[in-house]
Structure formats: C-alpha cells, structure tokens
C-alpha positions as CSV (number, residue, x, y, z in Angstrom):
1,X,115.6,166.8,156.1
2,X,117.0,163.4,157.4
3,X,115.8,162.4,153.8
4,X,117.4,164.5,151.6
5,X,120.0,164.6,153.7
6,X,120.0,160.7,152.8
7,X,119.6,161.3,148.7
8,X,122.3,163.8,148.7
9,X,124.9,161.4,150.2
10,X,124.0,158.8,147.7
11,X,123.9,160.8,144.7
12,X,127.3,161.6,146.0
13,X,128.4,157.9,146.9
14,X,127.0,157.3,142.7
15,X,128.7,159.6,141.5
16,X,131.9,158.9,142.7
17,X,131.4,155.1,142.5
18,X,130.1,155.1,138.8
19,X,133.1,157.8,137.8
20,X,135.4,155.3,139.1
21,X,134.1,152.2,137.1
22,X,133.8,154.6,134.1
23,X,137.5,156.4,134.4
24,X,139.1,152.4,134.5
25,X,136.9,151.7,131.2
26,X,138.4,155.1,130.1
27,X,142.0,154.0,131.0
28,X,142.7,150.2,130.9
29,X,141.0,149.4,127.2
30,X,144.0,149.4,125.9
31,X,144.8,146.7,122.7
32,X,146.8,144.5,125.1
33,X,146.1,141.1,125.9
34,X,146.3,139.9,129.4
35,X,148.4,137.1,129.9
36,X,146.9,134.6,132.3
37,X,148.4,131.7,132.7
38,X,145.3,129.9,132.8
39,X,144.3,130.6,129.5
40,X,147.1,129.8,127.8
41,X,147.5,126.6,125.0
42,X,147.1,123.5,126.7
43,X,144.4,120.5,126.2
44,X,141.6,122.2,128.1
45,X,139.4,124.1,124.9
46,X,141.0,127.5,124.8
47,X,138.7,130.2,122.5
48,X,142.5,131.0,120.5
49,X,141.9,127.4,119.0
50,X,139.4,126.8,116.2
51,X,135.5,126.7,116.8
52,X,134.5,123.3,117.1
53,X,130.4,124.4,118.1
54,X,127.9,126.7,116.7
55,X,126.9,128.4,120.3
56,X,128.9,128.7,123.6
57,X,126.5,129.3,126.5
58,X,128.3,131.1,129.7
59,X,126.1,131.0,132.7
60,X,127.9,132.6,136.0
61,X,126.7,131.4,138.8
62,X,126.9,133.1,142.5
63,X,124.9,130.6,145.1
64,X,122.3,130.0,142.5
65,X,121.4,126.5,143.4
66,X,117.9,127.9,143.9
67,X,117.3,129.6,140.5
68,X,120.1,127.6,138.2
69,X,117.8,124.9,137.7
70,X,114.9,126.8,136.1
71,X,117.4,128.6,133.9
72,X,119.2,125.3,133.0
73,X,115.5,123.2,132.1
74,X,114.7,126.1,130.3
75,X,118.0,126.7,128.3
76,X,118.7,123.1,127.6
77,X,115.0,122.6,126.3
78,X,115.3,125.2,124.2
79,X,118.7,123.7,122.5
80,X,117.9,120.2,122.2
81,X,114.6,121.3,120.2
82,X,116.6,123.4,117.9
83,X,119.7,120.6,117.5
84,X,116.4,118.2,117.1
85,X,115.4,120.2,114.2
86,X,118.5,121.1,112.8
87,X,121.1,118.3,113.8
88,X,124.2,120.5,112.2
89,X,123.4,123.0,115.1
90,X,125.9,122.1,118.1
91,X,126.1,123.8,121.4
92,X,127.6,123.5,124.9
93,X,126.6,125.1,128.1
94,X,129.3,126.4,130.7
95,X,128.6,127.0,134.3
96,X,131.0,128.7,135.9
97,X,130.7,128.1,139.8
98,X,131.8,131.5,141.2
99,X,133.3,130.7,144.6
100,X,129.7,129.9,146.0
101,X,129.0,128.7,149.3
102,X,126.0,126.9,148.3
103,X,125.2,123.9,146.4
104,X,125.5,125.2,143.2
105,X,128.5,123.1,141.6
106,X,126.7,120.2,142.6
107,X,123.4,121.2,141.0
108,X,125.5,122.4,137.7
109,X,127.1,118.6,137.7
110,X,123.5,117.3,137.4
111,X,122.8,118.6,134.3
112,X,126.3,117.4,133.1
113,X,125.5,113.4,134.0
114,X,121.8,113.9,132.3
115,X,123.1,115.6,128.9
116,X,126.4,114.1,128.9
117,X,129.6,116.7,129.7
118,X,130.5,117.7,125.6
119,X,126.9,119.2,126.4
120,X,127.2,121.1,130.2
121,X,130.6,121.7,131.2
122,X,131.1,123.3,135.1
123,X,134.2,125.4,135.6
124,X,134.9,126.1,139.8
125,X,136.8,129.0,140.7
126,X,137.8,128.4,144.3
127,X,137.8,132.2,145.1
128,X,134.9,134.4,144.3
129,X,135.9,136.4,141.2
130,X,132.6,138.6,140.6
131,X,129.9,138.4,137.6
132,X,133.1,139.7,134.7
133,X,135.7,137.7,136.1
134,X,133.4,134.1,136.1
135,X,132.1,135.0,132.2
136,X,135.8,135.9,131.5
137,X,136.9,132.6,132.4
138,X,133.8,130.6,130.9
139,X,134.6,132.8,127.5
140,X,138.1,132.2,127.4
141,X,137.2,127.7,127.7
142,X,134.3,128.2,124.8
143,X,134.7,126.2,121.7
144,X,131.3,128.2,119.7
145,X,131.7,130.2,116.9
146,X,129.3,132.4,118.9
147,X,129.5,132.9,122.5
148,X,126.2,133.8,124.7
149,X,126.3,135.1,128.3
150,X,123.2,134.6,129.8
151,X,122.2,134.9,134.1
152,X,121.8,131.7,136.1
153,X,118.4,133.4,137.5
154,X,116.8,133.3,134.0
155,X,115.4,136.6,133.8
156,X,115.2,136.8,130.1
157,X,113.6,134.2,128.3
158,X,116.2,131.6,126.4
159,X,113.8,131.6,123.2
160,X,115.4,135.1,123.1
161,X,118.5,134.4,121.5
162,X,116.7,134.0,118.2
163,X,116.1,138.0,118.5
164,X,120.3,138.4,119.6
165,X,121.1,136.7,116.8
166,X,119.4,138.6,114.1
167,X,120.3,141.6,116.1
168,X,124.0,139.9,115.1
169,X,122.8,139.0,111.5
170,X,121.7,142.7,110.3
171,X,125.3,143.5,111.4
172,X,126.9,142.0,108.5
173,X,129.6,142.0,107.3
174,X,131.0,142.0,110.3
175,X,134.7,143.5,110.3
176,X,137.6,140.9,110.9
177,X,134.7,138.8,111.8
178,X,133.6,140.9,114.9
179,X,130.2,141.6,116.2
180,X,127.8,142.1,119.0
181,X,124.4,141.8,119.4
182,X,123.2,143.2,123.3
183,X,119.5,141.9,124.7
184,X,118.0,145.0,126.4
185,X,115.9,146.2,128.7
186,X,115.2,149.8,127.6
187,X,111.6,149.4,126.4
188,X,110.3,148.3,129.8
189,X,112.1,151.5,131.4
190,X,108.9,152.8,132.2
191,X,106.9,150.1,133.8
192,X,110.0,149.2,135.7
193,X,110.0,152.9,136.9
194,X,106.5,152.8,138.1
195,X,107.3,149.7,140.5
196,X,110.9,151.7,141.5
197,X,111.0,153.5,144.3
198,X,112.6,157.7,143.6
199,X,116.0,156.4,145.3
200,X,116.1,153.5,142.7
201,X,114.9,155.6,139.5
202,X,117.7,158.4,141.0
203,X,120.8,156.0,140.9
204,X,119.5,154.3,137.9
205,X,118.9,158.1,136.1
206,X,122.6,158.9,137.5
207,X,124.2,155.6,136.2
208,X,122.8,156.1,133.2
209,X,123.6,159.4,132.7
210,X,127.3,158.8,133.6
211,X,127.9,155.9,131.1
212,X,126.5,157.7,128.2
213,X,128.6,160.5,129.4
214,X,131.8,159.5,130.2
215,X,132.0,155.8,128.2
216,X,129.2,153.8,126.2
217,X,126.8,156.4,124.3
218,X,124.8,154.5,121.8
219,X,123.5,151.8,124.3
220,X,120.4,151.9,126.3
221,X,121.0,149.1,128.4
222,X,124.8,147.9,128.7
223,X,123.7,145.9,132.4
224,X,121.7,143.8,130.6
225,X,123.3,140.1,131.0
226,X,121.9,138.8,127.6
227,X,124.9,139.7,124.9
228,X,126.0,137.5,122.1
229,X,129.4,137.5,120.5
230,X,131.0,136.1,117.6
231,X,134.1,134.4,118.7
232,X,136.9,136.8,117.8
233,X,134.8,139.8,119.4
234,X,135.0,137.8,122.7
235,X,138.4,137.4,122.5
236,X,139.4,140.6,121.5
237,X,136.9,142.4,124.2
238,X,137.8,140.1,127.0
239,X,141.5,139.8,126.2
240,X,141.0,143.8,127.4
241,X,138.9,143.5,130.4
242,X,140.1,144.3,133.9
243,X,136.7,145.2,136.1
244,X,136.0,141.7,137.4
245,X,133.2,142.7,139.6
246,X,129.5,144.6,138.7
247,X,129.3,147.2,135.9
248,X,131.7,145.1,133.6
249,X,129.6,145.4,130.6
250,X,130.8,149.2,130.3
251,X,134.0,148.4,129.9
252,X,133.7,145.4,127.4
253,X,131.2,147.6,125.5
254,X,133.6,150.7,125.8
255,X,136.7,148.4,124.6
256,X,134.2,147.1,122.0
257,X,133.7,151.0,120.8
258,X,137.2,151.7,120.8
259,X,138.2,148.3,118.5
260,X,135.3,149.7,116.2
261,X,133.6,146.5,116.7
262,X,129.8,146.8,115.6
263,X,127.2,146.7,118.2
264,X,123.8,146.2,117.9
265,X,121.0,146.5,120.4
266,X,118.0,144.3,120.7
267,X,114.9,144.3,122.7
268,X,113.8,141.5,124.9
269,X,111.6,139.7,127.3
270,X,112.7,140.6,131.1
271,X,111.6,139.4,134.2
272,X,112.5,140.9,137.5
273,X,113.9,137.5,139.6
274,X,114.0,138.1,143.4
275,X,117.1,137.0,144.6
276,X,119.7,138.6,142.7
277,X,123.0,139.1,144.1
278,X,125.2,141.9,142.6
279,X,129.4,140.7,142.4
C-alpha cells in the first residue's frame, strides 16, 4: 500500500510539475526579444554581430571539475584534428561556470592557457542560473556560424557532431537561414528501460507523454543536451526563452515549432555518466 501509495503521489507531483514547465512553453514563446542588458552591443562577441567562426561550442558547467576534463580532452582533440585537416575550419569552446562551488572555473582556465583564449573562452556567472540560463548566456557571446550545446560530463561522444550536422545538412534550404539538428537518445529507450527502475520508466513515460501532448510532438528526445543550431535559429529561439532551469529544451523546441524553424532529429552514441546534477 505504502508503495502505491508512494507512485500515486509522484505521478501526481509529475503531472503537475511537467504541466507547469509545459503551460510557460505554451505561454511565454512569444516573438519578443528579451532585453538583457548584458547582451547588448558592446566589445564583448555578441551572436547579433557577424560570424567570425565556423562552430560555437557551449559547455555549461555545474561543479564539474571532476568530469569537465574528460569532456574538454575529448572535445578539443576532436577539433584540432579536424582544423588540422581542414585549416579553413575555425572553432571556439565556451564554458560557462554556472555559479559552482567547486573548482571548475579554474579547471575551464586551464584549457584556455594550453589552447590559447580565441580557442576556450570561460564565462562566470556569479549566481547559479540553471542548465538554460548558463547555455543562454554562452549562446548569446558565440561568434560560430553554428552553435553546439554539448554537457560538461561528456555523455555523448564529440565525434558525434559529424551525425548533427548532416542531420542539419538534409535540412536545407533552411528558411531565413534557420535550422536545428537535435542528438537523441530514443533508440536506446529500451536498454535504458531495462536498467530503470518502474518509478523511473513511470516519470519518464509521464514526461514523455505530456510534452508530446501539450508542447513538442515530433521529437523523441527534446532532453537530450547534444543540439546544433545555425546562428540565427539560436538567436531567434533563445531571444524567446524564459525557463532558466531543467526541461528548457521544451520550450526552445516549442518556440522553434512555433517560428516554423526546421527540426531535425538524429541518433547518437550515449553514455549514462554518474554524477549528474539536474539545474
């Protein structure tokens, strides 16, 4: 009893939690620009300015100083190869230090003295702003003409991006030069529910099920942290967003939807990284 006493206060608690996040998609993707101070012109790289790189890499980072390193070696391998073998490829990594309480700013700053700051730029916040409000911020200093968010804890593999991008490429032409291209996870559902306990597979089901209900219907996976954007998508999407905090992806995907921007969805490598803090 005590346990489904305990699955039918939850299912209620998800409900009511992922209507919420789902009704302020609904409501606040609207075509109206925030105007934040701190992105407007100035001499800091601002994404209304030209593109002066191919790829923008936005990593947010939550006291990752653990995990950010194997992300970063892998990442930044990964890029210098390529820009080895085609020089006219450019690139920049941002870290955005999320208000940690760690170490992780100092780690981030490592990377910037070994490949040189045009390369790995680290953006502080001094209050914790959650997972949206650290990629907004990172998204709103890129210079690429394509901007990748990808998790400090490096659960899909880098190499990846190859399959994003052609995910981006069959989208063509891309209206008023938008697109998006969305790494997923949706063809490892089943393994991933064998290792799940029922409680997990329920809230996941009920997420699920809301989202494609009430906001985002032809994507699988909008959670997955793996989504590449040409430059005036991100602008557009994230000049709309308001949720800050976890389940942000619905709304940028929902405001995506709503601008008619073309989505596409693209299978990738996963791994499950212990660790993972939800902001």
């Amino acid at each position: 009893q005590l346990g489904n006493l305990l699955i039918k206060c939850s299912t209620i608690f998800l409900v009511s939690f992922s209507s919420q996040i789902c009704a302020i998609a609904y409501v606040t993707a609207k075509t109206m620009p925030h105007k934040d101070a701190e992105y407007g012109k100035g001499s800091a790289p601002n994404i209304r300015d030209p593109a002066t790189r191919e790829l923008s890499v936005v990593v947010p980072s939550y006291n990752e100083e653990d995990r950010l390193p194997l992300m970063m070696d892998e990442a930044l391998d990964y890029l210098e190869k390529r820009q080895k073998r085609d020089p006219s490829f450019t690139y920049e990594v941002i870290v955005v230090n999320d208000g940690s309480k760690d170490q992780t700013a100092k780690v981030a700053k490592e990377y910037c003295k070994k490949y040189g700051s045009d390369k790995v730029r680290v953006i502080s916040l001094e209050k914790n702003r959650g997972k949206g409000g650290a990629v907004r911020t990172g998204v709103f200093s890129a210079r690429g003409k394509k901007i990748l968010m990808a998790d400090a804890d490096g659960a899909t593999k880098f190499a990846d991006i190859e399959k994003v991008e052609e995910g981006l490429k069959n989208l063509r032409p891309w209206p008023k030069e938008m697109a998006i291209s969305c790494g997923s996870r949706a063809h490892l559902e089943k393994d991933s529910i064998a290792k799940r306990s029922y409680f997990r597979t329920l809230l996941m089901y009920g997420f699920h099920f809301l989202v494609w209900f009430l906001c985002v219907k032809e994507i699988r996976d909008t959670q997955c942290g793996f989504k590449l954007l040409t430059r005036e998508a991100a602008l557009q999407t994230f000049s709309n967003l308001h949720i800050e905090r976890w389940a942000f992806d619905v709304e940028l995907l929902y405001i995506a939807q709503r601008l008619k921007i073309p989505i596409a969805e693209v299978a990738v490598n996963w791994t499950e990284i212990e660790g993972r803090e939800i902001v």
